[in-house]
C-alpha positions as CSV (number, residue, x, y, z in Angstrom):
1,X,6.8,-4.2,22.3
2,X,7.6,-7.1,19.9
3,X,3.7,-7.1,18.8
4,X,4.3,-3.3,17.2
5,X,8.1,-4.5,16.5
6,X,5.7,-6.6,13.9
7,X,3.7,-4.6,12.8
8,X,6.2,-1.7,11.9
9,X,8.0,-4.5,10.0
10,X,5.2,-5.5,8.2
11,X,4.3,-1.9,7.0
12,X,7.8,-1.4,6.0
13,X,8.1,-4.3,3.7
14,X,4.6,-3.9,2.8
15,X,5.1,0.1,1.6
16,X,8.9,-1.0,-0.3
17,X,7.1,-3.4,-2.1
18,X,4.3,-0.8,-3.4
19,X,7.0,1.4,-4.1
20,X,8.8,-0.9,-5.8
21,X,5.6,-1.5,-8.4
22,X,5.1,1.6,-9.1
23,X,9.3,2.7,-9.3
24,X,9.2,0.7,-12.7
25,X,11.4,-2.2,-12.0
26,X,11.8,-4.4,-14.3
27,X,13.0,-8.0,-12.7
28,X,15.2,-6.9,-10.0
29,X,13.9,-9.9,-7.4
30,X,12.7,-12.2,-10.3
31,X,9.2,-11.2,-9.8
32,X,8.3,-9.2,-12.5
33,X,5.0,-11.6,-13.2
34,X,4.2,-10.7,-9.3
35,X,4.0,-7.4,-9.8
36,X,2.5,-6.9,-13.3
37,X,-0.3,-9.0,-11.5
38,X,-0.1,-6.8,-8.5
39,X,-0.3,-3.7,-10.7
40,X,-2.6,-5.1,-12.7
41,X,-4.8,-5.1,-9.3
42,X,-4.3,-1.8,-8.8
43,X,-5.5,-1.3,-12.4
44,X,-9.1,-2.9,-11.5
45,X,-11.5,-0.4,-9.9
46,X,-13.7,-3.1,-8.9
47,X,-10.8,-5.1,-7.1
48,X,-9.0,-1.9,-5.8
49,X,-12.6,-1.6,-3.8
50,X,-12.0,-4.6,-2.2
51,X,-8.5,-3.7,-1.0
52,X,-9.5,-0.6,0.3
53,X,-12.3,-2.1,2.1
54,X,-10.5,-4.4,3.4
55,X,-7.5,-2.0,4.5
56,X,-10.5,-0.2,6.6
57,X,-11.6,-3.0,8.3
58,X,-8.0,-3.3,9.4
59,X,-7.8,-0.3,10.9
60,X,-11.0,-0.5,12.4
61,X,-9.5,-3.4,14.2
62,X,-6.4,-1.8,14.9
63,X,-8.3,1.6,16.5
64,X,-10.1,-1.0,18.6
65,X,-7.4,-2.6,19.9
66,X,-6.1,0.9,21.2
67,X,-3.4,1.4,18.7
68,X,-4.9,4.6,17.1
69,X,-1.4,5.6,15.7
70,X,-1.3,2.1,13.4
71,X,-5.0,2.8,12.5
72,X,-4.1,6.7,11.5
73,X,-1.2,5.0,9.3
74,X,-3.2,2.5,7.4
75,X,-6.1,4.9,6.8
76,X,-3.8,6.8,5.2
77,X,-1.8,4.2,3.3
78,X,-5.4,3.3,2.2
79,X,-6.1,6.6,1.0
80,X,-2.7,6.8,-1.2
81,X,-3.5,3.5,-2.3
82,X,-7.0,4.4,-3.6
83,X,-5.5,7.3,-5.8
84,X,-2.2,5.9,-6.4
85,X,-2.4,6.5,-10.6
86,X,-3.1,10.2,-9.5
87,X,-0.7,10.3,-6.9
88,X,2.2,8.5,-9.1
89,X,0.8,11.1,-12.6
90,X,1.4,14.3,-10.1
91,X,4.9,13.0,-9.1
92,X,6.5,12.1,-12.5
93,X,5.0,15.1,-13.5
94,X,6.7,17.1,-11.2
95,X,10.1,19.3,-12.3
96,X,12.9,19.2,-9.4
């Protein structure tokens, strides 16, 4: 139980802090060279490739461990992350 305790932990920090590059903060943490080189990153289609990549191999692990649920999550996560700029464009284009 404290193994996915961890792990739900880790993608909950891991998904405010992509949310939190994209939200346009400014410095709110004192990081705001972090995440203009985070964003920057994201940016780079070459370098995006890796992530992705390696995002897969992570679930590959994790759906090989028998946690097929965690796998499912990250595939998906690693499908936003790939189209983020679309995904963020559709959004702030939105009307609510």
């Amino acid at each position: 139980m404290s193994q996915n305790k961890n792990i739900s932990t880790f993608m909950l920090i891991f998904a405010l802090g992509f949310m939190s590059v994209y939200a346009g903060t400014t410095d709110n943490l004192g990081l705001a060279s972090t995440w203009a080189t985070v964003a920057g990153w994201f940016g780079d289609g070459y370098i995006m490739k890796i992530i992705s990549f390696l995002l897969l191999v992570f679930a590959i692990t994790l759906a090989i461990m028998k946690q097929y649920l965690y796998a499912i999550i990250i595939l998906i996560m690693t499908v936003i992350l790939s189209n983020l700029n679309v995904v963020v464009e559709k959004f702030a284009s939105a009307t609510f």
